[in-house]
C-alpha positions as CSV (number, residue, x, y, z in Angstrom):
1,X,-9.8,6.2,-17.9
2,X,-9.0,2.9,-16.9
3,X,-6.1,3.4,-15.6
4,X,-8.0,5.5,-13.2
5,X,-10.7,3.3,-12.5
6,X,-8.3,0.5,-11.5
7,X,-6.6,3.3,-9.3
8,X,-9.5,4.0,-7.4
9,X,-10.8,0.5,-7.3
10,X,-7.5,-1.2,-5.6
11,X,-7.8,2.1,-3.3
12,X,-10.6,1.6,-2.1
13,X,-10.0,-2.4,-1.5
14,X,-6.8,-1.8,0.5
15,X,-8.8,0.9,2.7
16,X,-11.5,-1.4,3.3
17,X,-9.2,-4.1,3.9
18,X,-7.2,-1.6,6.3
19,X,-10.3,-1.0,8.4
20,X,-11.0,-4.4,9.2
21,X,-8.7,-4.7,11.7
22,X,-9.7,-1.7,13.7
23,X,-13.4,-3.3,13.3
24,X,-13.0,-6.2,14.5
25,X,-10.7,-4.9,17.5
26,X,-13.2,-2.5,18.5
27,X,-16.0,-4.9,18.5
28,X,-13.5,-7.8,20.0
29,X,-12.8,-5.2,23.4
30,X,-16.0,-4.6,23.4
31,X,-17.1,-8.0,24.0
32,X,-14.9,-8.4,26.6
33,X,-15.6,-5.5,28.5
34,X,-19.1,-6.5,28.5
35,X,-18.2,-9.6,29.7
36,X,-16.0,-8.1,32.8
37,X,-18.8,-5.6,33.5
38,X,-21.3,-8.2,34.2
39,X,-18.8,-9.7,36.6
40,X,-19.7,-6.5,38.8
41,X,-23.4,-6.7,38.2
42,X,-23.5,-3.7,35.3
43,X,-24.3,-3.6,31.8
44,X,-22.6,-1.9,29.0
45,X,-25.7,0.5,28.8
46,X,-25.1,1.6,32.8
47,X,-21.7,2.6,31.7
48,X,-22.4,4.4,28.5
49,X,-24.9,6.5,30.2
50,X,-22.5,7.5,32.9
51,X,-20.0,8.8,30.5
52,X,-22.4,10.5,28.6
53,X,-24.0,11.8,31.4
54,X,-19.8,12.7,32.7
55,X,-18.8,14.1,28.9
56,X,-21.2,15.3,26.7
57,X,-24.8,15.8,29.0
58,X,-24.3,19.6,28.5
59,X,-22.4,22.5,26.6
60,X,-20.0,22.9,29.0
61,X,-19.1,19.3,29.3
62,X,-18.5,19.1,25.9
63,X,-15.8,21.9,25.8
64,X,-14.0,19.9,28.7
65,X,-14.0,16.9,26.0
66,X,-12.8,19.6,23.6
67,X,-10.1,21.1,26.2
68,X,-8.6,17.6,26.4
69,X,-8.6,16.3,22.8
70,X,-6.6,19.3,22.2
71,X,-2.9,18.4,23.9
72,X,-3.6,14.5,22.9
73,X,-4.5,15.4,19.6
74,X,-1.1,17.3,19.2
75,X,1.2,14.8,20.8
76,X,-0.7,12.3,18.7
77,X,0.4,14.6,15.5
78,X,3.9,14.8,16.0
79,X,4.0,11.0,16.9
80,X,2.5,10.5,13.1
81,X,6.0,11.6,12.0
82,X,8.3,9.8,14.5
83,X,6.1,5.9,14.0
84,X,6.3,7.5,10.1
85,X,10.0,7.1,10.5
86,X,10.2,3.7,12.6
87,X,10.6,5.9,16.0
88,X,9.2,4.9,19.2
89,X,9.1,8.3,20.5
90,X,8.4,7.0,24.1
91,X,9.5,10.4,25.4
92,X,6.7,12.8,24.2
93,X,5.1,12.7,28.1
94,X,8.8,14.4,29.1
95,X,8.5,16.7,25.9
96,X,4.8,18.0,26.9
97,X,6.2,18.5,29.9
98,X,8.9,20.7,29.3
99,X,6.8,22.6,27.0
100,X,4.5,23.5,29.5
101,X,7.3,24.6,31.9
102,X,8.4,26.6,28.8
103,X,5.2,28.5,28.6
104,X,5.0,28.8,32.4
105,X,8.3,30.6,32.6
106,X,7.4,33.2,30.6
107,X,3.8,33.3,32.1
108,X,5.3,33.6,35.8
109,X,8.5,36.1,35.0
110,X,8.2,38.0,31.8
111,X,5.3,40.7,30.9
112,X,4.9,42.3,27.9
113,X,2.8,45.6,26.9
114,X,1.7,43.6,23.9
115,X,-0.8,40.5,24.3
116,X,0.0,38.6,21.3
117,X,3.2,39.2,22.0
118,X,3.5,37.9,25.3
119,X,1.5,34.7,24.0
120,X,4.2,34.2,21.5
121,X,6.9,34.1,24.0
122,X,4.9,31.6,26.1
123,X,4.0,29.1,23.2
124,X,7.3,29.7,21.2
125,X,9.4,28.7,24.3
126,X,7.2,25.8,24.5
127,X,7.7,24.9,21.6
128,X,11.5,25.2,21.4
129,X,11.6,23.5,24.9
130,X,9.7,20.9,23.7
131,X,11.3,20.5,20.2
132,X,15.0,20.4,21.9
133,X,13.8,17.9,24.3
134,X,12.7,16.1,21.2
135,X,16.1,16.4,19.3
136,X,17.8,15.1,22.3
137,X,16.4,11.5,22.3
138,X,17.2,11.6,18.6
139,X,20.7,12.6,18.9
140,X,20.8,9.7,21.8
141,X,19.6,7.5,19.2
142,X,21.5,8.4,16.1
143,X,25.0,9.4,17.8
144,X,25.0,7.9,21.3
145,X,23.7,4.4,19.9
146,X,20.7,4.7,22.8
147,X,17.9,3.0,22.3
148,X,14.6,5.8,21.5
149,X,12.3,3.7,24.2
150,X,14.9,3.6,26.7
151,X,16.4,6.8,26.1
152,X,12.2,8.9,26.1
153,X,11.5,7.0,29.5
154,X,15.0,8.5,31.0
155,X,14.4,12.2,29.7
156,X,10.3,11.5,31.0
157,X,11.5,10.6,34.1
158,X,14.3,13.8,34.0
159,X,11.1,16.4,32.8
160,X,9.1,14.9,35.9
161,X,11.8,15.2,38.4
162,X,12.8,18.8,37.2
163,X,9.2,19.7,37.0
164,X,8.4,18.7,40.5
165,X,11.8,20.8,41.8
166,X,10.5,24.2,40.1
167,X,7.2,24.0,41.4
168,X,8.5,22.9,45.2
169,X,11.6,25.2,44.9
170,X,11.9,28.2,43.0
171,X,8.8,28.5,41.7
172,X,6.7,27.8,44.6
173,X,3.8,30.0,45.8
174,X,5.0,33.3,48.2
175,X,2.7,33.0,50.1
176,X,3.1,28.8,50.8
177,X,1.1,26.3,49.2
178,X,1.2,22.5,49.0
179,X,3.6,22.1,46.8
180,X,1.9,20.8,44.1
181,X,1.1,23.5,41.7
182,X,2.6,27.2,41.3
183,X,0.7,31.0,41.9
184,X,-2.1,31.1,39.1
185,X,-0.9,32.7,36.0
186,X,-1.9,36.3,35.6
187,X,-5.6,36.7,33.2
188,X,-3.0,38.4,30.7
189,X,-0.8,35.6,29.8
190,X,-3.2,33.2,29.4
191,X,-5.3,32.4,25.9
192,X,-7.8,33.8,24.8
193,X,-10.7,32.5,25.2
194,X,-14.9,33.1,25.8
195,X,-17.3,31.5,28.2
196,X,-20.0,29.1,26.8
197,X,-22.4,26.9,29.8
198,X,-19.7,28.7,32.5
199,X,-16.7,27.4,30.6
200,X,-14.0,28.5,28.6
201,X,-13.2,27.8,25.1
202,X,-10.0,29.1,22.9
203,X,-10.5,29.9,19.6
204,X,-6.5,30.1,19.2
205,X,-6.1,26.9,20.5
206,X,-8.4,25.1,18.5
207,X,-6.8,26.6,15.2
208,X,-3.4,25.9,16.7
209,X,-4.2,22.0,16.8
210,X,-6.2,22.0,13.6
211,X,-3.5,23.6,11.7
212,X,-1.0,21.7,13.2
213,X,-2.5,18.1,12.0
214,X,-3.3,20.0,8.5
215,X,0.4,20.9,8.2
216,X,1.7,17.3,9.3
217,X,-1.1,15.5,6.9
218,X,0.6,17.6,4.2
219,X,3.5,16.5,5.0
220,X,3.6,13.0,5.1
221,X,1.0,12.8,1.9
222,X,2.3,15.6,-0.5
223,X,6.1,16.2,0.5
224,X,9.7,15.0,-0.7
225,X,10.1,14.6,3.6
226,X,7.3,12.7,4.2
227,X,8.4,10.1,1.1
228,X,11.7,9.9,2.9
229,X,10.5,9.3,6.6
230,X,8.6,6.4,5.1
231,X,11.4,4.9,3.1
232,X,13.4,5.4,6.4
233,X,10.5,4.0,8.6
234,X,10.5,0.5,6.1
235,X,14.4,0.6,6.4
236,X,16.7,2.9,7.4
237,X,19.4,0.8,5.8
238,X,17.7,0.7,2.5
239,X,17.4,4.7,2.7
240,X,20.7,5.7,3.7
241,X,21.9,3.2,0.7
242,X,19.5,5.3,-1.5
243,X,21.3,8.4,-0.8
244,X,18.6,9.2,1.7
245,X,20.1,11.6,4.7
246,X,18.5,9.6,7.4
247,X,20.5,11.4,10.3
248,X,19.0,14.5,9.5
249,X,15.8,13.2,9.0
250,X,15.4,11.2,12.1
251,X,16.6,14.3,13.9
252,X,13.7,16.8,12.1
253,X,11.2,14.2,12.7
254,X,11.9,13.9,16.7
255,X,12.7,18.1,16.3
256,X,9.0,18.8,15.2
257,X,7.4,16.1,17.1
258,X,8.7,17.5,20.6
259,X,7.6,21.2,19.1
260,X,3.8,19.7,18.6
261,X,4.3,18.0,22.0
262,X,5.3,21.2,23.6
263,X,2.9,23.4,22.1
264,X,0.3,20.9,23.4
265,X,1.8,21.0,26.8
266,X,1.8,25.5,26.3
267,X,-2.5,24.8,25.9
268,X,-2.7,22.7,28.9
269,X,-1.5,25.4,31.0
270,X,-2.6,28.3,29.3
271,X,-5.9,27.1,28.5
272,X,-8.7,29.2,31.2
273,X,-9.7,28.7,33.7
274,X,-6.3,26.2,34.5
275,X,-3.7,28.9,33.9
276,X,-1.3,27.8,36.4
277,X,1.3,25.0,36.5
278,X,0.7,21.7,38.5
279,X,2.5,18.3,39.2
280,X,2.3,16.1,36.5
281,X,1.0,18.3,34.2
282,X,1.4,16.3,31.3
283,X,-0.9,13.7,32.8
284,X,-0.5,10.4,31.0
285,X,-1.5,12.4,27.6
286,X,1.6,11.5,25.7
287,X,1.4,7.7,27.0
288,X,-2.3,8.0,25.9
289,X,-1.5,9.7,22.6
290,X,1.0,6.7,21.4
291,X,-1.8,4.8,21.8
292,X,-3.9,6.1,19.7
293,X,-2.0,6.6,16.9
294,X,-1.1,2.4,17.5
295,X,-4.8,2.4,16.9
296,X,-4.6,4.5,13.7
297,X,-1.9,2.3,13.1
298,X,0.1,5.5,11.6
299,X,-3.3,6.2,9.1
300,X,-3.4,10.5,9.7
301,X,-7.0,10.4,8.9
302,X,-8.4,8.8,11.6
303,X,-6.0,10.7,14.6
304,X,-8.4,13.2,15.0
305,X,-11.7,10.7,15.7
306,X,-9.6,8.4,17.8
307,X,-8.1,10.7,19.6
308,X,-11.6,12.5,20.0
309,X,-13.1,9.1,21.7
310,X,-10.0,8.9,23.9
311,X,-10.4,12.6,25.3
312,X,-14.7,12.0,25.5
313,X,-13.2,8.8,28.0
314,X,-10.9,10.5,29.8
315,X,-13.5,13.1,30.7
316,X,-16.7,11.0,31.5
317,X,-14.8,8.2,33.2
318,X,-14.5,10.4,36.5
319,X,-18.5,10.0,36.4
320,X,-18.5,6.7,35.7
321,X,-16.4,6.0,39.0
322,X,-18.7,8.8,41.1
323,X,-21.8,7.4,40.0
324,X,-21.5,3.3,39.4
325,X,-18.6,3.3,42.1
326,X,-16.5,1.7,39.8
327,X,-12.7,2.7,39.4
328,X,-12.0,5.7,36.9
329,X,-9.1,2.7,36.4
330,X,-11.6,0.8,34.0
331,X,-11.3,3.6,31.1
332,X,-8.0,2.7,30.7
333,X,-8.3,-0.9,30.8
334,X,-10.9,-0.4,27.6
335,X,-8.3,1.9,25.8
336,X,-5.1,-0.6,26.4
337,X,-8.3,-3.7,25.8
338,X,-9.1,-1.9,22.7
339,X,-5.8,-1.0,21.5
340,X,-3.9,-4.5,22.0
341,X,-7.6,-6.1,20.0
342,X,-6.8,-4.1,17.1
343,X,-2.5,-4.7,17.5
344,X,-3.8,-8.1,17.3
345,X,-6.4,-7.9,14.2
346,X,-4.0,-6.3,12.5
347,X,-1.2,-7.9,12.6
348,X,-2.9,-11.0,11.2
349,X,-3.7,-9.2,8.6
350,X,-0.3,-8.2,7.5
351,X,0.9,-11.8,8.0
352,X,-2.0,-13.0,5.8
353,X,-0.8,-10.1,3.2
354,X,2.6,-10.7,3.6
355,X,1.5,-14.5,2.5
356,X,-0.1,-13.4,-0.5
357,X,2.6,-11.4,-1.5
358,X,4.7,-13.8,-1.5
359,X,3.0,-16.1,-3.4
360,X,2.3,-13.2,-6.1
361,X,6.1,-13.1,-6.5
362,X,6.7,-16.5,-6.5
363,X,3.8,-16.8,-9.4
364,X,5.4,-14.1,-10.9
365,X,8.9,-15.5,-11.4
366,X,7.4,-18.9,-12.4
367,X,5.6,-17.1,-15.0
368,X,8.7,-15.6,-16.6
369,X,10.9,-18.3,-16.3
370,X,8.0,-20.4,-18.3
371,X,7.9,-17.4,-21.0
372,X,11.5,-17.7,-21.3
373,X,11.8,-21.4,-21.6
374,X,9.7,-21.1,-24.6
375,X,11.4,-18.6,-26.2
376,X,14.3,-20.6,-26.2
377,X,12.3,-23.7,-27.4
378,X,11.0,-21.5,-30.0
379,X,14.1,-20.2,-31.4
């Protein structure tokens, strides 16, 4: 029993002392935001009510919040595995991307008797689109000796490129268009979904995201995998000395994050009343979805309310521009404000803990060394 006690009770310390950080950050950003707000003449009150007023003033508002937390909250999944691993998977933007091209092949050119099965074609190829794009920066990485940040921004910058010559070229509108988006999807391929305040929310979509973060938690809590991405992710030396396959590893973990990535990118087009493919579809989510797990710094639990408050900003800060003329811009500069606060925080705390630690094993050492200078005085 006391064993279990003291268990609990150095828990608990560490995840209090693990919050603090995040704490501090938020209230840090939020001091200075005020502070830059009141260089315009507004208050942090004038803001908050515009993107509540933007986000969550009526049902169908707070769908639209819904809508978007989904693809962020699955590129911020799969990212728990890669920054699990010591991966800066910079290239989950490209891998949303080519997921939802995935899905909108099969949405523009293959039909199916069978409903389900035609949505299994669209999300499965996004997910395999997604997951191979994933499994290419790793194999950059591992056998090619390319960097992960430099390699994702090349195959980003690739995805945009090829995205932007479907929907121009082959896949362009018959009957013209601007060139930015593709013919809307057929009501058949798309999710299901049912109307609530004159907008659409899908049930499959929802349990698709929820169960994805459910199986990844697993993962990295209760699973021989999980214990190895982290021994990887404090040193991949260490590991591979431990009989550890990192390789393999590295290349599963980049494998599955791209497939989350992708089947995010499969919702954003699917998802009614979009159901068609436009430029930059992937917009900014996976950029915004590294950020947030930087804010969870890599702590699963909290993914899902970060990435919730990310997606309520994203949707309420068009308001905030329409009705305090103020640009949609400042929403980001609170997320990166907020983010590099907490980067901050927390990293003085791991140099402060790295300190005691030290000191522990110095005590330590001292301690036996003492113990065994008296043995030998003794004998």
């Amino acid at each position: 029993m006391t064993d279990w006690r003291r268990l609990f009770r150095v828990t608990g310390v560490n995840s209090v002392v693990g919050i603090l950080p995040l704490l501090a950050g938020v209230l840090t950003a939020l001091i200075l935001i005020a502070i830059l707000l009141n260089t315009e003449g507004f208050t942090m009150r004038d803001v908050w009510d515009a993107l509540y007023d933007g986000a969550w003033e009526t049902d169908g508002k707070k769908l639209r919040v819904l809508i978007n937390w989904m693809p962020l909250m699955l590129c911020s999944t799969g990212l728990l595995l890669t920054f699990t691993a010591g991966l800066w998977n910079i290239g989950i933007e490209g891998q949303l991307t080519m997921g939802a091209l995935g899905a909108a092949a099969v949405a523009l050119f293959v039909r199916h008797d069978s409903k389900t099965v035609q949505l299994g074609a669209e999300i499965g190829l996004a997910c395999i689109a997604g997951a191979g794009w994933g499994l290419l920066a790793g194999i950059l990485k591992t056998r090619g000796g390319v960097n992960e940040i430099f390699g994702g921004v090349a195959l980003n910058f690739i995805s945009a490129l090829f995205s932007a010559f479907l929907i121009s070229g082959p896949w362009a509108p018959e009957r013209g268009g601007t060139g930015s988006r593709t013919e809307a999807f057929d009501e058949f391929t798309l999710l299901p979904s049912r109307i609530i305040d004159r907008s659409h929310l899908s049930n499959t979509a929802v349990a698709l995201t929820v169960g994805g973060f459910i199986v990844v938690a697993l993962i990295l809590y209760f699973s021989r995998f999980g214990l190895q991405l982290k021994a990887i992710g404090k040193s991949e030396n260490s590991a591979r000395a431990l009989g550890i396959p990192t390789e393999r590893n590295l290349w599963l973990a980049m494998l599955l994050c791209g497939g989350l990535a992708g089947l995010g990118g499969a919702i954003k087009v699917l998802h009614p009343p979009i159901g068609q493919l436009q430029q930059n579809s992937s917009g900014g989510i996976g950029f915004l979805a590294l950020l947030v797990v930087l804010l969870a710094s890599i702590r699963p639990w909290l993914v899902p309310i970060i990435a919730f408050v990310f997606a309520f900003l994203a949707t309420g800060g068009q308001r905030v521009e329409s009705s305090l003329q103020i640009d949609a811009a400042l929403v980001n500069v609170l997320q990166g404000v907020l983010v590099l606060a907490v980067l901050l925080f927390d990293g003085i705390r791991q140099r402060i803990q790295a300190e005691q630690e030290k000191r522990a094993v110095a005590a330590q050492a001292a301690r036996r060394a003492a113990e065994e200078e008296l043995k030998v005085k003794s004998s």
